[in-house]
DRENBAVO-259918 format. One line per 3 residues: number of its first residue (from 1); their letters; for each residue x, y, z of N, C-alpha, C, O. Coordinates in steps of 0.05 Angstrom, whole numbers. Each point is the difference from the previous one (the first is absolute). Last residue first. Example, Ala and Ser with C-alpha at 12.3 -4.5 7.8 and 13.67 -1.06 7.14 Angstrom:
2
2 = sa = 257:-45:142:16:24:1:-15:22:14:10:22:4 | -4:-137:-5:-18:24:0:18:24:0:21:0:13
//
This chain:
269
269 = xxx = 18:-216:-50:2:-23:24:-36:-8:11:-4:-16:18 | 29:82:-91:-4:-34:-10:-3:-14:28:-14:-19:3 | 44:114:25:-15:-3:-29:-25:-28:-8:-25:-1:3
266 = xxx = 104:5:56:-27:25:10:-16:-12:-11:-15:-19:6 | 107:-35:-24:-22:20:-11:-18:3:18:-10:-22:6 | 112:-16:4:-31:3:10:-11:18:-17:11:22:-4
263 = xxx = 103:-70:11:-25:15:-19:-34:-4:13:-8:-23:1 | 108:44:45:-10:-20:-5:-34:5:-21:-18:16:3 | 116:37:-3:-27:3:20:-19:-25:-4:-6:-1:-24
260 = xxx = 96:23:-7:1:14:27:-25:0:16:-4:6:24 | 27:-49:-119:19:-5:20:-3:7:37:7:-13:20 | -56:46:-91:-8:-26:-2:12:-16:22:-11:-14:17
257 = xxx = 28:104:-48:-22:-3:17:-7:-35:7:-12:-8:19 | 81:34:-71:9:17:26:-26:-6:17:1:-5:24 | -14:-17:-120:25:-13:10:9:-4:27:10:-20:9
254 = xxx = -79:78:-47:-4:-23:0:17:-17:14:-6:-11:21 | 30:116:-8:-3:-23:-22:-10:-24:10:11:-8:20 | -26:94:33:13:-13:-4:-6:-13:-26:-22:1:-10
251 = xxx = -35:64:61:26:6:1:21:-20:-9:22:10:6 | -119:-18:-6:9:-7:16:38:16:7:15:-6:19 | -81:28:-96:-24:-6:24:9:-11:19:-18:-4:16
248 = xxx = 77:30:-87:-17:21:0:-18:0:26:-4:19:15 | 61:-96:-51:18:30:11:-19:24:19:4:11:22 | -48:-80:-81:17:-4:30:6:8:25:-5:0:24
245 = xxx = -18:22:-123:-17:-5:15:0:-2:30:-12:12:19 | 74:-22:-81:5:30:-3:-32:7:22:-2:20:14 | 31:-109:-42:21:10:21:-7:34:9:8:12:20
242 = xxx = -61:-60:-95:-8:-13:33:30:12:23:-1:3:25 | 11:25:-121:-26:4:15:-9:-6:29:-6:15:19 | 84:-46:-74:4:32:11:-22:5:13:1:8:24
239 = xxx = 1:-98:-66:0:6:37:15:31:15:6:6:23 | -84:-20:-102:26:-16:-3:2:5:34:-15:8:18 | -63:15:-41:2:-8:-29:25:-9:0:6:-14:-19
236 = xxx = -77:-10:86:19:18:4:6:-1:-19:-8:-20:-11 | -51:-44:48:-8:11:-24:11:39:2:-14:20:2 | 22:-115:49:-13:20:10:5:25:-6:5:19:15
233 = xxx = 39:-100:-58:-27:-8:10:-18:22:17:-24:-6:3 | 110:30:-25:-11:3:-34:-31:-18:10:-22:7:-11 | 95:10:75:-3:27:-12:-34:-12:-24:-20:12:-7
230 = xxx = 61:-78:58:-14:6:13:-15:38:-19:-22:10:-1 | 100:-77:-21:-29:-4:-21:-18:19:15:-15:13:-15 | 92:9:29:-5:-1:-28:-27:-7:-6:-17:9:-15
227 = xxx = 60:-24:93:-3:25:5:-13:8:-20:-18:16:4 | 10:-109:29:25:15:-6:-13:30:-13:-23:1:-9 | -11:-85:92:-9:18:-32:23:19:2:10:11:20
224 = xxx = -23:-65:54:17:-9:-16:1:13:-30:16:-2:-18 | -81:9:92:28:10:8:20:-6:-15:22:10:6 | -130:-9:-14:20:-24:-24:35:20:9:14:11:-17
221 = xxx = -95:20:66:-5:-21:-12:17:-23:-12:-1:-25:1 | 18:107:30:-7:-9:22:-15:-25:-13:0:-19:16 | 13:77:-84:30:-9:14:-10:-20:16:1:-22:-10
218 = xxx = -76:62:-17:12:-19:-20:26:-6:12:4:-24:5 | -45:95:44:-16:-19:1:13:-30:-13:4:-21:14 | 28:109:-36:14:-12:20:-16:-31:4:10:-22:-5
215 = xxx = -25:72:-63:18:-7:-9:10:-13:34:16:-19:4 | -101:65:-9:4:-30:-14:26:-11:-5:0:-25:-4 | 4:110:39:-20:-26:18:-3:-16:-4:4:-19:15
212 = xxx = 25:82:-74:15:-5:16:-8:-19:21:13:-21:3 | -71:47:-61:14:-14:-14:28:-9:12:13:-20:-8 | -83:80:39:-6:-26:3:21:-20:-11:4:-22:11
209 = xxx = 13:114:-14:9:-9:40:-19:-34:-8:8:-20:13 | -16:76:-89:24:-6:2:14:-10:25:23:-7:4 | -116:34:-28:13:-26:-18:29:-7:7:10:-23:-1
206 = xxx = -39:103:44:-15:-25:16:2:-25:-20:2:-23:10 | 30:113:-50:15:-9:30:-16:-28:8:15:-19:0 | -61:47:-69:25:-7:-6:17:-1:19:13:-20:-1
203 = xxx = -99:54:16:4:-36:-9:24:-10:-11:5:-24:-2 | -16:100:72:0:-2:-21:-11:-23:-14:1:-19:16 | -20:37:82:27:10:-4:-17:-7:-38:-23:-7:-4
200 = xxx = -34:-3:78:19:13:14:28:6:-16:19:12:10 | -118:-59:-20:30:-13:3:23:15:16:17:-10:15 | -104:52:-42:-1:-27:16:18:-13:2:-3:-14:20
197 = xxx = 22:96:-63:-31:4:12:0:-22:17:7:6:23 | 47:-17:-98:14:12:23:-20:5:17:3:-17:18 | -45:-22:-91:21:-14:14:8:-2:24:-3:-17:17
194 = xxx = -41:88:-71:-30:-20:20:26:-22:9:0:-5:24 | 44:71:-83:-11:8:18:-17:-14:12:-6:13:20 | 42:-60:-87:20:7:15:-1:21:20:18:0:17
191 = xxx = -90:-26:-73:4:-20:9:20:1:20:-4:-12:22 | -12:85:-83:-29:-6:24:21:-22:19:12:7:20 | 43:8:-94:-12:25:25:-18:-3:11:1:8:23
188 = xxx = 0:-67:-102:19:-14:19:9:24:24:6:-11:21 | -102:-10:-46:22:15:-18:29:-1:19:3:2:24 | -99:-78:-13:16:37:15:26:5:-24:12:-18:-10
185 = xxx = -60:-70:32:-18:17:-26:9:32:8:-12:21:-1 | 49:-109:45:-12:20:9:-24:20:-9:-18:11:12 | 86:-70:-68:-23:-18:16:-13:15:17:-24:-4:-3
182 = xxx = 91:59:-38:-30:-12:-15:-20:-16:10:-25:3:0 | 101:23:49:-22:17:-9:-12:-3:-16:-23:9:0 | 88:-65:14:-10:-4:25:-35:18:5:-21:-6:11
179 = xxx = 91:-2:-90:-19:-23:-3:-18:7:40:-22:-10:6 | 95:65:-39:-25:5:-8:-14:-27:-5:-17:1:-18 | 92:-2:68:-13:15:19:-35:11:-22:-22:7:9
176 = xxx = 75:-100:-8:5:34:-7:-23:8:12:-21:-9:9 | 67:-85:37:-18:6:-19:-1:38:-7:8:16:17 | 38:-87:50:9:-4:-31:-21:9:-24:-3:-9:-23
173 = xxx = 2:-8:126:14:30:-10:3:-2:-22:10:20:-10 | -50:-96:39:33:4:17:10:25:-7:24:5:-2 | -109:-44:-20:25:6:-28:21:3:10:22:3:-12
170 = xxx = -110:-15:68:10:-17:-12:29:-2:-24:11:-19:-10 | -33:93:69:10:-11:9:1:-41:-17:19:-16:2 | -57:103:-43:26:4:8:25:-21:20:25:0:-1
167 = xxx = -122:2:-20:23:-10:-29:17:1:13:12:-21:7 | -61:48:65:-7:-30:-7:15:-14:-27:8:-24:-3 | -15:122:18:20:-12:24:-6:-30:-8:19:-10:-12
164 = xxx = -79:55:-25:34:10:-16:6:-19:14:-1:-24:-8 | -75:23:38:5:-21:-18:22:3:-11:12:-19:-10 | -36:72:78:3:-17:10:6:-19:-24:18:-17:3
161 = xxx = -40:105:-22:22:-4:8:10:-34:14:23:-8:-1 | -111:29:-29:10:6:-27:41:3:12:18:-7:-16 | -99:3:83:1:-22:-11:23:-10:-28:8:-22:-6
158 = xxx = -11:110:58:6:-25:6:5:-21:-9:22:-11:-1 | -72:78:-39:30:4:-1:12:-17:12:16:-13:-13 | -104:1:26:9:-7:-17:22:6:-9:11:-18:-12
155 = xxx = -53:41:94:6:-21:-10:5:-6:-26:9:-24:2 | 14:106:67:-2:-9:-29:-4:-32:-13:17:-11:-15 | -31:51:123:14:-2:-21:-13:-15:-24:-17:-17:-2
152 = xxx = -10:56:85:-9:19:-21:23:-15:-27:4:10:-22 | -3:-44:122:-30:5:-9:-14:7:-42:-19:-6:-14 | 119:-36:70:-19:24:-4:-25:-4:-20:-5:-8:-23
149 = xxx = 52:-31:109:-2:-3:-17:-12:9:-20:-24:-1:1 | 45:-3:93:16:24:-13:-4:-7:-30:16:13:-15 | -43:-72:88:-8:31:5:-2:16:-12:-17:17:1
146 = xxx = 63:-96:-8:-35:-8:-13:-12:31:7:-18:11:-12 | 115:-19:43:-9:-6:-26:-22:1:-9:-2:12:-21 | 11:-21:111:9:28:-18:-4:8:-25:-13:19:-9
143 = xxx = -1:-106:45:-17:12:12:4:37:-1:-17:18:4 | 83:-79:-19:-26:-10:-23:-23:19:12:-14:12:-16 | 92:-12:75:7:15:-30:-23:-1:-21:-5:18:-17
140 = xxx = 2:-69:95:-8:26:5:1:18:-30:-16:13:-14 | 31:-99:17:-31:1:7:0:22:7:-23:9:2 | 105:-33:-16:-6:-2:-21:-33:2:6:-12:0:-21
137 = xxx = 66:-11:93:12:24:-17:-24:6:-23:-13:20:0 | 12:-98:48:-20:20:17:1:28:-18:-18:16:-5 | 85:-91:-29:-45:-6:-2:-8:31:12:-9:18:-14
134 = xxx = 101:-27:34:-10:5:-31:-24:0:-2:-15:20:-3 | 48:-9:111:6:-21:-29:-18:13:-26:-21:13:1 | -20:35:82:29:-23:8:1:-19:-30:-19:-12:-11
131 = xxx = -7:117:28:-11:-17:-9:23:-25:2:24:0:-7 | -9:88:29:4:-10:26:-20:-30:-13:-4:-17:17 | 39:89:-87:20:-10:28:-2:-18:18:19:-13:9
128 = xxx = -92:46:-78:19:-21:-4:22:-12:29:2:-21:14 | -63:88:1:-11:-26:-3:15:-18:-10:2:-23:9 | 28:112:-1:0:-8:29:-7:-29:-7:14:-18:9
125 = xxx = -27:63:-88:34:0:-1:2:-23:37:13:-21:3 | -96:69:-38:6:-29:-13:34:-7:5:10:-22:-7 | -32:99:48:-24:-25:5:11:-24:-5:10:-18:13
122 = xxx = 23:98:-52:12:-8:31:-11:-27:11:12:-19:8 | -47:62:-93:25:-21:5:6:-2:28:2:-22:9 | -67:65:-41:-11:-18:8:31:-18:3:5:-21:10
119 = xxx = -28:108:-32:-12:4:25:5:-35:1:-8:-8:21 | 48:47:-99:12:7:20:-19:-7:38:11:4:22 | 6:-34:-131:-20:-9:24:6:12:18:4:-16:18
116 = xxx = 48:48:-86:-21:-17:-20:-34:-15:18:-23:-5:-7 | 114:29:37:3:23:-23:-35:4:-1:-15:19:4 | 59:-94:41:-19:22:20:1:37:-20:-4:23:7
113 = xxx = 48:-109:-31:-28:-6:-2:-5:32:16:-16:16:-8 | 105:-11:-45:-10:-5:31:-34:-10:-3:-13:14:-16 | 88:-30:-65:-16:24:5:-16:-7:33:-10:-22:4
110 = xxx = 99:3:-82:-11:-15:29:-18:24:10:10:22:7 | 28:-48:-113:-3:15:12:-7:-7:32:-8:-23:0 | 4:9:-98:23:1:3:1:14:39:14:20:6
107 = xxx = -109:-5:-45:21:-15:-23:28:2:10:7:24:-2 | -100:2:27:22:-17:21:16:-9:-11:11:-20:8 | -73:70:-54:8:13:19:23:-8:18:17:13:11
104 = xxx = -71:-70:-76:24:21:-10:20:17:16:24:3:-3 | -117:-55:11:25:1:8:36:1:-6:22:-8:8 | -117:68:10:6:-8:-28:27:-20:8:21:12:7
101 = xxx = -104:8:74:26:20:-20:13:-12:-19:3:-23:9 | -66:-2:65:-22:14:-14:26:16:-4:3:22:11 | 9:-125:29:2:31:1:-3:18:-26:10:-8:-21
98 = xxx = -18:-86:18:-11:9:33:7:36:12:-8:14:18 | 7:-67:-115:-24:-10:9:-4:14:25:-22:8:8 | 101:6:-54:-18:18:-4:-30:-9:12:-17:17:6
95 = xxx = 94:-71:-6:-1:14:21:-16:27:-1:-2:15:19 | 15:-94:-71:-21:0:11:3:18:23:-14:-2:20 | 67:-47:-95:-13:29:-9:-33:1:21:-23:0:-9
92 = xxx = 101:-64:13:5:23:-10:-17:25:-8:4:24:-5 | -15:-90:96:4:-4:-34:13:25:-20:3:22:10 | 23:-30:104:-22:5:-24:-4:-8:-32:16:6:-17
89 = xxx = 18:-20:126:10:-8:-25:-24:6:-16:-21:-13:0 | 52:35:110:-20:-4:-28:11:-3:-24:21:12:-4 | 24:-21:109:0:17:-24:-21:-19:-11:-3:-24:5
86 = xxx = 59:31:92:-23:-8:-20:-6:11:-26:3:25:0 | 95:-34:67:-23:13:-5:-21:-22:-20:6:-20:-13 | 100:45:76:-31:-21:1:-19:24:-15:-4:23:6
83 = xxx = 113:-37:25:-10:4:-21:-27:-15:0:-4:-25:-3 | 75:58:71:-24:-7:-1:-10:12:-28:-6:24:-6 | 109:-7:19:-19:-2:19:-20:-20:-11:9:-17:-17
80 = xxx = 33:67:-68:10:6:31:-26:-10:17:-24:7:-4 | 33:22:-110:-10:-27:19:25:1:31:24:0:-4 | -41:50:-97:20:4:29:-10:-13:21:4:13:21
77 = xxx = -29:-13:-132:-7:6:27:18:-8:12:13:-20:-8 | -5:53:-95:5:-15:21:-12:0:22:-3:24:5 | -35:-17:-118:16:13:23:0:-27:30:-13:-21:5
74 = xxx = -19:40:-132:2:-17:34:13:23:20:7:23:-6 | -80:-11:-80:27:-5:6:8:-5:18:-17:3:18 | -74:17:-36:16:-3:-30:28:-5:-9:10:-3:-22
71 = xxx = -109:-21:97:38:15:-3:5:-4:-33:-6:-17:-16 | -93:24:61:19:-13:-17:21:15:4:3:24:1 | -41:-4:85:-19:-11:-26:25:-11:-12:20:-8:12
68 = xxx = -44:14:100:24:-9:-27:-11:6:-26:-19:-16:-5 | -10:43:107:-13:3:-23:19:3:-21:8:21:-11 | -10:-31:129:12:10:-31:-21:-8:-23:-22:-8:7
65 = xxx = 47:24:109:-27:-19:-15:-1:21:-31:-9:22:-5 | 69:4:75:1:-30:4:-24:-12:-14:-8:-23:3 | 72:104:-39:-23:1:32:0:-25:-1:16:-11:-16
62 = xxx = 48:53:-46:-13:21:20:-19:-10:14:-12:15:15 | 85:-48:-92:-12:-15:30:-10:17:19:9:-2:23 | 29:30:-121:3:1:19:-24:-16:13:-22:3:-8
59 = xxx = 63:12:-91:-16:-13:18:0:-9:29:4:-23:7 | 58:78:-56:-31:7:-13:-12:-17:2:-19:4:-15 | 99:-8:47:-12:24:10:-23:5:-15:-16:18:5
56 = xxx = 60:-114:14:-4:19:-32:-16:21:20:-18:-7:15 | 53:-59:35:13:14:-4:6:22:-28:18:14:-9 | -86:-51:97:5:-4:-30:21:11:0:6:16:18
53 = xxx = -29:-68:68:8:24:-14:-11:2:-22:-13:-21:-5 | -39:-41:78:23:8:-17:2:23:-16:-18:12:-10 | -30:-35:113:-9:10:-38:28:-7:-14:20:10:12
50 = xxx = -55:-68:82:20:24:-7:-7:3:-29:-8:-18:-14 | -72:-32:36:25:3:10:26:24:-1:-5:23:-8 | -83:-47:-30:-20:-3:22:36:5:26:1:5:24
47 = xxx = -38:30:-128:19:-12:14:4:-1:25:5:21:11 | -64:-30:-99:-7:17:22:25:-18:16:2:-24:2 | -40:51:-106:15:-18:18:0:7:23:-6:24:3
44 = xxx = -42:-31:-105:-6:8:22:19:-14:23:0:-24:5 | 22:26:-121:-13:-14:36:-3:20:11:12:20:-7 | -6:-47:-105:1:13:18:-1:-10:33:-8:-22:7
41 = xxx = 49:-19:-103:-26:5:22:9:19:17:23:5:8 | 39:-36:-75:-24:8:-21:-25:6:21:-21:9:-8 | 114:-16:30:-13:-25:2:-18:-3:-17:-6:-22:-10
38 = xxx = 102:65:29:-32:15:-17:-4:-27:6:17:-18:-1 | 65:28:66:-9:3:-36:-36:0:2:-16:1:19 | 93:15:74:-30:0:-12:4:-3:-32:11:19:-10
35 = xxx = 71:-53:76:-1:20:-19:-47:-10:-2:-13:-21:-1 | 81:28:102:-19:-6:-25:0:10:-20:0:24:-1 | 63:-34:83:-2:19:-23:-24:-22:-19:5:-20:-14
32 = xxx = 24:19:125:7:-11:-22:-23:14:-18:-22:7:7 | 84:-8:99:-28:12:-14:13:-16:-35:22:-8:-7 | 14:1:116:0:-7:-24:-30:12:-20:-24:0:6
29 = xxx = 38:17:94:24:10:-10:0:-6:-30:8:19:-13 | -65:-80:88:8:30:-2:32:5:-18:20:-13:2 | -81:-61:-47:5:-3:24:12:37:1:3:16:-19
26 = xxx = -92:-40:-37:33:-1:9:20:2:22:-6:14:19 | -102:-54:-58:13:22:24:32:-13:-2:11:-21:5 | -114:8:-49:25:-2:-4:10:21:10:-6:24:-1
23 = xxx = -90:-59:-34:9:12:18:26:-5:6:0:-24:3 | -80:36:-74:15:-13:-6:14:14:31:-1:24:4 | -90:-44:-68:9:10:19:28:-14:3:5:-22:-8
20 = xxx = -93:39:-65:27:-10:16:5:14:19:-8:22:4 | -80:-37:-84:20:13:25:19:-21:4:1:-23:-8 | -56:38:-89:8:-19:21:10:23:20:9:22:-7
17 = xxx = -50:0:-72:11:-27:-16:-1:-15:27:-9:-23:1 | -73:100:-27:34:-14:25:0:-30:-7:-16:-18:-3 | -61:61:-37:26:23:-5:24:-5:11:22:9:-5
14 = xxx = -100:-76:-3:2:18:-34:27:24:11:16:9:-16 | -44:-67:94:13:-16:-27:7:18:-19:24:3:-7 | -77:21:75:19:7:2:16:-12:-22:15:14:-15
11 = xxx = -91:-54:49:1:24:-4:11:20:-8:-14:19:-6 | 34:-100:36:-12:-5:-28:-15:29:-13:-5:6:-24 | 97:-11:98:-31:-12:3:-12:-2:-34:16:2:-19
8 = xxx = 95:2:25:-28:15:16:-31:-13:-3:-7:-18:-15 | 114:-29:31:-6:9:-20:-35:20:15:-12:-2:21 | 113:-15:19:-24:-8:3:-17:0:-25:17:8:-15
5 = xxx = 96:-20:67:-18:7:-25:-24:5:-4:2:-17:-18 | 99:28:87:-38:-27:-11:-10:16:-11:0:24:5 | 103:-27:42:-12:7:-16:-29:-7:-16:-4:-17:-18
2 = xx = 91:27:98:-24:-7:1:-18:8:-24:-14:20:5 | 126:-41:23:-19:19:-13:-27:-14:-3:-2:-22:-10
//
């Protein structure tokens, strides 16, 4: 499996965490089951290879150049053949920067770019394909990107969501939701409407996919951490909580997940 990482220009810094690319081919006849969990980011993905299935009917794989927002819960992909694609990695709350809609809209969800660009995806879709290696990829996509940047956005709502996100990520999720709006100077309804607006999901769903992140991040750290303490250092109130969490954003117990999936944060990584 062919997998590379890039990070974005300086330009680009403030809304993209990073690209990837990732290329992998099964042998004929064998196919394999991805579970997706909440990462807390969005992506732009473009699948340059055979598409995989979904197997949540409510998130269907309808074209080859996607639009991931916040998941609020997991599901499986059906991986068969030639597994190759490029994808965008967005900050959390910067996909309102490139398209002129609340991102909310993309909440839980796989939406076609050509919804949204319809004269230009083909284009941009041909340039990726035949662009040789990541770099070249990534000089086209930026070059989309800087295109599509919007003109008319809210800097200061921005600016006022970017710093949530900034507690939010120094506290590992471990912070209320009315301390987030105060520091905002927003009523805790403003705040939770201008949130979802740029983030794409709640602040309380999105505290709770960080805290999961953090909880993995920390495993992958200290593989030897017992279940007890891990609940209570990434600030769960017991381990009904962090299991009930789990359950919720991966289908499984801590226990089940730990075991079955090697720990990476999105997120922290």
């Amino acid at each position: 499996m062919d997998y590379q990482i890039v990070k974005p220009s300086a330009k680009l810094a403030p809304f993209v965490k990073h690209y990837w690319m990732l290329d992998n081919c099964l042998p004929q006849g064998q196919e394999h089951v991805q579970r997706i969990v909440p990462s807390g980011l969005a992506e732009l993905i473009f699948y340059l290879g055979d598409r995989p299935g979904s197997k949540d009917l409510d998130k269907p794989l309808s074209d080859n150049v996607i639009i991931t927002g916040q998941l609020n819960d997991f599901y499986d992909l059906e991986v068969k053949g030639r597994m190759s694609l490029f994808a965008v990695v967005f900050l959390p709350y910067s996909l309102s920067a490139f398209f002129d809609i609340p991102a909310v809209e993309f909440n839980n969800r796989h939406t076609p770019l050509r919804f949204l660009f319809r004269d230009k995806v083909n284009e941009l879709e041909d340039r990726i394909f035949q662009a040789d290696g990541l770099q070249h990829k990534v000089v086209v996509v930026e070059k989309f990107l800087m295109s599509s940047l919007q003109k008319s956005l809210k800097k200061y709502e921005f600016k006022r969501i970017y710093e949530a996100v900034e507690r939010i990520n120094l506290s590992r999720g471990q912070v209320e939701i009315e301390t987030l709006a105060s520091d905002a100077c927003l009523s805790r309804k403003q705040f939770e409407r201008t949130f979802s607006a740029f983030v794409g999901t709640s602040p309380r769903k999105f505290l709770r996919t960080v805290r999961f992140q953090n909880a993995i991040k920390e495993k992958s750290l200290k593989p030897d951490m017992k279940l007890t303490e891990l609940t209570y250092q990434c600030g769960y109130y017991d381990q009904a909580h962090m299991t009930n969490d789990f359950r919720k954003l991966t289908g499984l117990s801590p226990r089940q997940y730990f075991s079955m999936c090697e720990p990476f944060s999105d997120y922290f990584g």
